[in-house]
DRENDO-1510 file (C-alpha; in Angstrom, 1 decimal, always signed):
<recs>
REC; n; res; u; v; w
REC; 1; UNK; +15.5; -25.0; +13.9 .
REC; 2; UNK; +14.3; -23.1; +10.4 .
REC; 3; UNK; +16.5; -20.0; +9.8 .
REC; 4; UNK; +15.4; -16.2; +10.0 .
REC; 5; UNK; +16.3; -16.7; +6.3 .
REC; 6; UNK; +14.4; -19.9; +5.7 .
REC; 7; UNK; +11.4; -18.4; +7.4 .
REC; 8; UNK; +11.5; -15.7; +5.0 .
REC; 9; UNK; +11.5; -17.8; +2.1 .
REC; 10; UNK; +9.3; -19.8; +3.5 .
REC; 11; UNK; +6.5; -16.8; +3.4 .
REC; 12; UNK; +7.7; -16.4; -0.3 .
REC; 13; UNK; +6.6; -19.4; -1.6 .
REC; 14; UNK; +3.3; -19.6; +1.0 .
REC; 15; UNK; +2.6; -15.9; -0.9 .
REC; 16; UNK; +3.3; -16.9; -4.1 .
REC; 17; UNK; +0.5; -19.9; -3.2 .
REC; 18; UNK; -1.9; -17.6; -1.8 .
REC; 19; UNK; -1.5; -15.3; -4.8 .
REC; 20; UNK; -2.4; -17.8; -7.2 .
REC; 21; UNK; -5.4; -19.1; -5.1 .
REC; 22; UNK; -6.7; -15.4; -5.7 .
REC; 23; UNK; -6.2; -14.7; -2.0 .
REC; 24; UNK; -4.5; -11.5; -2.4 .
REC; 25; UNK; -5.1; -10.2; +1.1 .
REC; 26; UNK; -3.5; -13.7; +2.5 .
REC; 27; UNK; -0.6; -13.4; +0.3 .
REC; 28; UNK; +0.2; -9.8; +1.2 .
REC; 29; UNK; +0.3; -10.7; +4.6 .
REC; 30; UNK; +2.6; -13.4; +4.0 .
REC; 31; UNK; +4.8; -11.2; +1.7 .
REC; 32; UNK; +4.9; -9.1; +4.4 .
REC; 33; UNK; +6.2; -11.6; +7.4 .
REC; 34; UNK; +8.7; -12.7; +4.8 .
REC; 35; UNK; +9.9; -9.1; +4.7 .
REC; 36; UNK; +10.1; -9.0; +8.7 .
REC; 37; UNK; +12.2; -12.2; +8.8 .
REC; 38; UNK; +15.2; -10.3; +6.5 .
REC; 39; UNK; +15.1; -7.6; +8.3 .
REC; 40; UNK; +15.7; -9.6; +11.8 .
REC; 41; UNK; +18.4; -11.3; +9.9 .
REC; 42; UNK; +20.3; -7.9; +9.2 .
REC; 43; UNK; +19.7; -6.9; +12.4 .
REC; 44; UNK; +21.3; -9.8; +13.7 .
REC; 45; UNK; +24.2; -9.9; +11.4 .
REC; 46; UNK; +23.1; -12.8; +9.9 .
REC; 47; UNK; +22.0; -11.7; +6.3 .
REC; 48; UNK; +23.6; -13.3; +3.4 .
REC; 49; UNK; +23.9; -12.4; +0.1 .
REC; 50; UNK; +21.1; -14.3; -0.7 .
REC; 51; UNK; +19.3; -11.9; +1.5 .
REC; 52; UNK; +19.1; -9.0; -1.0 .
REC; 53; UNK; +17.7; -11.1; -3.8 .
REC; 54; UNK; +14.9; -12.7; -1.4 .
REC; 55; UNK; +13.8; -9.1; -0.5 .
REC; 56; UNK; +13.6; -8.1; -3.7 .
REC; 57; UNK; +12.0; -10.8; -5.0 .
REC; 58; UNK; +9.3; -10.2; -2.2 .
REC; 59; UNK; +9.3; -6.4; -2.6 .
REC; 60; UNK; +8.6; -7.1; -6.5 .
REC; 61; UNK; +5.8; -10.0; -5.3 .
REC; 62; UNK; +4.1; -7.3; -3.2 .
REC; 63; UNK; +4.2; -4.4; -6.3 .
REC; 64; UNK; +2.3; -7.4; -8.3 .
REC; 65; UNK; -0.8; -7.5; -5.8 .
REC; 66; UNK; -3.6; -5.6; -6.8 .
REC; 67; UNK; -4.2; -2.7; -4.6 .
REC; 68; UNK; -6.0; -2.6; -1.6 .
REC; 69; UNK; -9.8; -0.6; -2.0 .
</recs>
């Protein structure tokens, strides 16, 4: 069984794919799972301190993506 932690970097790397396809919409959405996944595992108690460098590398990742029109 694959981690709330794994998940999340899991979407990290599938964004950081998508991203450099040019599917910007795909990789925001993948950004954005990745995000959900941390925040179930600090809701459960099982963040890490890996945990705060993953969301921040996502949160930087998603201030990267060209805006929405």
């Amino acid at each position: 069984m694959v981690s709330l932690i794994e998940a999340a970097r899991i979407c990290q790397k599938l964004g950081q794919m998508e991203f450099n396809r040019g599917s910007h919409g795909e990789a925001r959405a993948s950004y954005e799972d990745g995000k959900k996944y941390i925040q179930r595992a600090k809701g459960t108690g099982k963040a890490s301190p890996e945990t705060s460098q993953i969301l921040s590398e996502i949160e930087t990742s998603l201030r990267k993506l060209p805006r929405e029109e």
